[in-house]
N, C-alpha and C positions, 0 to 999 in steps of 0.2 A: 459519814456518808448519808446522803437522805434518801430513805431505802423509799419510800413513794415514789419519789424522782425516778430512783433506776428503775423499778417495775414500769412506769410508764412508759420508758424510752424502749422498755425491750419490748413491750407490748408492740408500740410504732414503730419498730424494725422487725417486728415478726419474730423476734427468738425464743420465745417462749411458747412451747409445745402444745397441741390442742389442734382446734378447728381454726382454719387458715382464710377465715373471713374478714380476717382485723387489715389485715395489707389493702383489698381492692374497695373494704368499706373507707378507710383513711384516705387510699387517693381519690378514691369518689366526696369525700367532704369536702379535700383539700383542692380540687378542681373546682368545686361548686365556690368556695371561697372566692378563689382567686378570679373566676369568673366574673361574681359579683361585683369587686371590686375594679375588676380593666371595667366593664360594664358605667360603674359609679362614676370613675374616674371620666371615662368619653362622653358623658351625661353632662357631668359637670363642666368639662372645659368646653364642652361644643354649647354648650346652653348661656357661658357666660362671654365664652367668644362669639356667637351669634348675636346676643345682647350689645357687647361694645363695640363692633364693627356696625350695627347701624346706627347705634346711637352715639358715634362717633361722625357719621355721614349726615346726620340729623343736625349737629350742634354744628360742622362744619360750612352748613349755610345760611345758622343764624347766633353761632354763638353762646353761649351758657347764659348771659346776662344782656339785655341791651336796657340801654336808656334813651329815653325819647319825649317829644311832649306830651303834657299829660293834656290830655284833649280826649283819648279813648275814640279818637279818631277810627275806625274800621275798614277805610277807603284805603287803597291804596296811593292815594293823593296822598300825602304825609305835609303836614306841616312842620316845620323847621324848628332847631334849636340852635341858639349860638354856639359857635365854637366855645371853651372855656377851658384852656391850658392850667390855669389853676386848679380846676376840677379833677381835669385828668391825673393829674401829680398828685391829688390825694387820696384819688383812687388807687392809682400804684402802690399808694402806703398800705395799702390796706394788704397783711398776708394772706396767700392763697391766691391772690390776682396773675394771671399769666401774662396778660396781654388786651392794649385796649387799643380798638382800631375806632376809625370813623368809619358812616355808610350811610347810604341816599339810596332811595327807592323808586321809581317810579314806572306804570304803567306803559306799553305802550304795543306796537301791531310791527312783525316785520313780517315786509310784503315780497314774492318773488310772483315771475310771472305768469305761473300756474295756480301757486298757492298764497294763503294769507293764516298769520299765528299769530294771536294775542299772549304778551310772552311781559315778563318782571324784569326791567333794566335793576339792576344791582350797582348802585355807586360803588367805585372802590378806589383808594386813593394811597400814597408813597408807604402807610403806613400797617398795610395790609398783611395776614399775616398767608403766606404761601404754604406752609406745609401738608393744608391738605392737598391743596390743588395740585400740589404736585405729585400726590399719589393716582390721584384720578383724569389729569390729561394724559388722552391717550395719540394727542399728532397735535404739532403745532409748539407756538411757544408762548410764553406767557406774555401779556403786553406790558408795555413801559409805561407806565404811569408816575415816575417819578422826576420825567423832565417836564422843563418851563411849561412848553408846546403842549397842550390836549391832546391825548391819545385819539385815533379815532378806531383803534381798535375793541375790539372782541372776542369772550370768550364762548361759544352756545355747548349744549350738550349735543352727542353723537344723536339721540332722540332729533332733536329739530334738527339738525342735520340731515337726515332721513327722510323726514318731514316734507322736508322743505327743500331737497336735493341740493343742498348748499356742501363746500368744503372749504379748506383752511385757504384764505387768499382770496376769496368771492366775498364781492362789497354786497350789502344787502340795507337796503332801502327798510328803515325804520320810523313809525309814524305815532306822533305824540296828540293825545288830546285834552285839552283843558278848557281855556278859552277861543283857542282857535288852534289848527293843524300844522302841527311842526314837524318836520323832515330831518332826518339825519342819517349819511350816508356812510355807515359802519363797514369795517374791514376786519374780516373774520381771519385772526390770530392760532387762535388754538381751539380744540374741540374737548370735554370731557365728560367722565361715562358714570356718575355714580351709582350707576343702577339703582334708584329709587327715582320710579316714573312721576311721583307726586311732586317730586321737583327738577329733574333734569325737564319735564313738557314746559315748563316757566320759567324758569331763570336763566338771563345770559348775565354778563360781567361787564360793565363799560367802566370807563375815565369817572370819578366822582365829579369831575368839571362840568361835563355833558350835563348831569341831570341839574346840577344847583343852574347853569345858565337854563337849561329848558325853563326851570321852576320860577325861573324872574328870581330867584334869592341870592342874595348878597354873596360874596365870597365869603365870609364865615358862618356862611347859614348851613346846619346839614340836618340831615333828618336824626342821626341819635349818632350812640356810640356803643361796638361791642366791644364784652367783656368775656374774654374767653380766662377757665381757670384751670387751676394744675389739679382737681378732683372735681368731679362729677358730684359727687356725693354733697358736696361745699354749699353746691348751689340755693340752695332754701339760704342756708345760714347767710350766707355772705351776700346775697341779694338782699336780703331783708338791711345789711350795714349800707347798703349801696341806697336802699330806699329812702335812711337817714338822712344820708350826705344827700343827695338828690331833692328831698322835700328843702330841705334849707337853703337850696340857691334858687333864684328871682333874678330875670332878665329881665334887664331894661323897660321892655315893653309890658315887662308881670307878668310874663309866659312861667310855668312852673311845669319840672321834671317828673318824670316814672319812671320807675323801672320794670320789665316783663320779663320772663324767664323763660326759655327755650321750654319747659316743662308743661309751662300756660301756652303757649304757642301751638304748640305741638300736643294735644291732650290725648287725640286719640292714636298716635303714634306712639308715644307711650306708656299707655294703659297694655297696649296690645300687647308691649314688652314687657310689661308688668308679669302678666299672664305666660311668660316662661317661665320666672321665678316659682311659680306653683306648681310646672309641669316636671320642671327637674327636679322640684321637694317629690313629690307622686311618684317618679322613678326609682331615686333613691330610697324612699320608705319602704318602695314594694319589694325591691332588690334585696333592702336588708333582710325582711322579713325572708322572702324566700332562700336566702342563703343562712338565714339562724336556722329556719327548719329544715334545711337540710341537715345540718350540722345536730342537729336533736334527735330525729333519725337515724343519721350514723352510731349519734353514741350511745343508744338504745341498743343498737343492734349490737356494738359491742360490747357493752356492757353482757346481755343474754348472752354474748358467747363465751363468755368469759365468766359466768356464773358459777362455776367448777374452782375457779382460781379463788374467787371472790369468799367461797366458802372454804375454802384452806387456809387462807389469811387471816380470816375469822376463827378458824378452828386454834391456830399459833397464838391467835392472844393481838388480833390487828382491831383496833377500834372503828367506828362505822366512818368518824372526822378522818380518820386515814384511808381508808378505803377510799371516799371522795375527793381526795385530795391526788388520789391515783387518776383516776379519770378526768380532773378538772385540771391536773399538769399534760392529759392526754390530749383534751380539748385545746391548750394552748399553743402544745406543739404545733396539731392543726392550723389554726386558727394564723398563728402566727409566721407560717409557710404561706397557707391562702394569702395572706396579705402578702408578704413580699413578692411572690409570685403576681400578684395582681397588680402591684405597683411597678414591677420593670414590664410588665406587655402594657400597660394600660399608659404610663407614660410614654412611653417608645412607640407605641402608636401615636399618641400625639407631637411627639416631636416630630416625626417622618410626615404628619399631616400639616405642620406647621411650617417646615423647611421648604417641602417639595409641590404639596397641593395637592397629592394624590389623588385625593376624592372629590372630582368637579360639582358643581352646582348649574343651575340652569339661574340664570340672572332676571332674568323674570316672574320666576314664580319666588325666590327665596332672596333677593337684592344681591346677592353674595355670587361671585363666579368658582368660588372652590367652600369647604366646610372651615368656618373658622375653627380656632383653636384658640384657648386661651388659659395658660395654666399657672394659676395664682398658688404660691407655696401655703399659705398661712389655710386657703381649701384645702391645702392634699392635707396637711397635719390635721386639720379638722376631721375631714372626713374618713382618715384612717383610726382615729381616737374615737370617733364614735361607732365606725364599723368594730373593731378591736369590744370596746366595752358594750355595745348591743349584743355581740355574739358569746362575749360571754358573761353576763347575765343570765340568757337564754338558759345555757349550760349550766346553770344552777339546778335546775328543778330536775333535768333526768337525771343528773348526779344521784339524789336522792335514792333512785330506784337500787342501786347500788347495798345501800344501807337496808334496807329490804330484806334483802337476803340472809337466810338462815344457814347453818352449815348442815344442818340435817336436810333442806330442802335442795340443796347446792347436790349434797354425793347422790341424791336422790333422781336430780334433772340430771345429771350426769351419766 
């Protein structure tokens, strides 16, 4: 039997006679533990669901990768690339590639007849991929763009909508300019909310047909192609393959390719998100530390109470590596309840936040209408291995105090 083991266990169940401080000091560590960790744990997932759900709404209206001409064009006039079916096929070769659409851009004013909004037609064409869009319309339906006939439908956000007191089924006068003023009389489809003002005030969705005829371009002329992919993280690497393939094709006319990355695109969107990544390390560090020192604290405290025991054991012929190894089996107890305890509230709050919505958000100040959630397995083992081994580290050094002790000064404090 491993007599250290047992004297700990009875320590942590109080059976052993003395001053009756060792029970409320234990569940006062064991609480601060477990705190810490539901704490880490709602840190972590709401900081890293916060982070994917907008940078989910971000890529979803332009993509992880596009390619386009290399002109470094700035205008929203875009000049044109060929179509190139070959191109696209060997882009699909490429792993990690999820899905490659076409898109056309263009400029232009819709007018009603109170108001006027200079707003980003969005080519989009048979190939388009729906899934986000269909999280975020919230009335209407989506339009058909994949027969013969030009859609003349529309998609706006509920923002111009508002705006511009339009709703689903109201045609709305749209006005193009280049060389001269072009008219185009849209029928508004569907309405969607992504709550990110920086692009629901600009972007509607038309027919990819609309814009290539406004632009005079041929039928296989479009402005680029997106690349959306199955990880975020991919991006750099697989752009840079994309830039490869890309610099090696020459069109007809000597037009040559680029490619731009939602991350270029979008710099100070996110940078911004960048800056959670540092708020949740800041959380987590402070968290730990505050719950090692609790945890230091406690076992100080029982260690001094237990000074009387510490010098009996000593006086029996107990070595000082034994005696520490009573208190650092005591700390694990702790330690290793905090955690479990920490881990069923901490994730059961997040599953009840992720199922139900509990806890609303205001869509204007934070893009989000409820607190996300996002709970990555390979996080939790992470960050229970480091809380686990931070805390008891910690637990090394008052161990020591332990060893300290004399049996002559032990019946003495006693």
């Amino acid at each position: 039997m491993n007599l250290n083991l047992y004297i700990a266990n009875k320590i942590r169940k109080g059976e052993i006679t003395g001053k009756k401080l060792s029970g409320p000091i234990i569940t006062v560590a064991t609480i601060g533990i477990a705190l810490g960790v539901t704490v880490m744990i709602l840190s972590l997932a709401i900081g890293t669901g916060f982070k994917r759900e907008i940078r989910n709404k971000i890529i979803g209206f332009g993509a992880h990768i596009q390619v386009v001409n290399y002109d470094y064009n700035s205008s929203l006039e875009t000049n044109p690339i060929e179509r190139d079916a070959d191109f696209v096929e060997q882009l699909q070769a490429i792993p990690g590639i999820k899905k490659i659409q076409e898109f056309a851009v263009k400029p232009g004013l819709l007018k009603t007849e109170n108001n006027i909004q200079g707003v980003v037609i969005k080519g989009i064409g048979h190939d388009f991929d729906w899934d986000f869009f269909n999280q975020i319309i919230i009335e209407g339906e989506n339009p058909d763009v994949t027969q013969k006939k030009t859609s003349n439908d529309i998609i706006i956000s509920r923002t111009l909508s508002q705006l511009l007191g339009l709703k689903v089924g109201d045609k709305v006068p749209t006005y193009f300019f280049k060389d001269k003023i072009r008219a185009r009389n849209f029928k508004i489809s569907a309405i969607y909310d992504s709550s990110l003002p920086e692009f629901d005030k600009v972007f509607i969705f038309a027919d990819i047909r609309h814009i290539i005829k406004l632009n005079n371009w041929e039928d296989n002329q479009i402005t680029g192609y997106e690349i959306t992919l199955d990880k975020f993280e991919q991006t750099n690497e697989l752009a840079h393959q994309v830039d490869i393939m890309a610099a090696s094709k020459i069109s007809p006319d000597g037009g040559l390719l680029r490619t731009t990355t939602i991350l270029q695109q979008q710099p100070q969107m996110f940078g911004w998100l960048g800056l959670l990544d540092m708020n949740v390390a800041i959380i987590l560090t402070l968290v730990v530390l505050v719950a090692g020192f609790n945890m230091i604290s406690g076992l100080l405290i029982i260690i001094l109470e237990r000074t009387a025991m510490i010098g009996i054991l000593k006086a029996l012929g107990k070595q000082n590596h034994d005696i520490r190894r009573v208190f650092m089996y005591l700390a694990t107890f702790i330690i290793a309840k905090g955690v479990i305890i920490g881990n069923i509230i901490g994730i059961s709050i997040c599953l009840l936040q992720q199922h139900f919505g509990i806890i609303s958000l205001d869509p204007e100040n934070y893009y989000l209408s409820t607190v996300p959630i996002y709970l990555n397995p390979l996080h939790l083992i992470y960050l229970n291995i480091g809380t686990i081994l931070v805390s008891y580290l910690m637990m090394i050094a008052p161990s020591y105090l332990a060893t300290k002790i004399t049996p002559v000064e032990a019946i003495r404090f006693d």
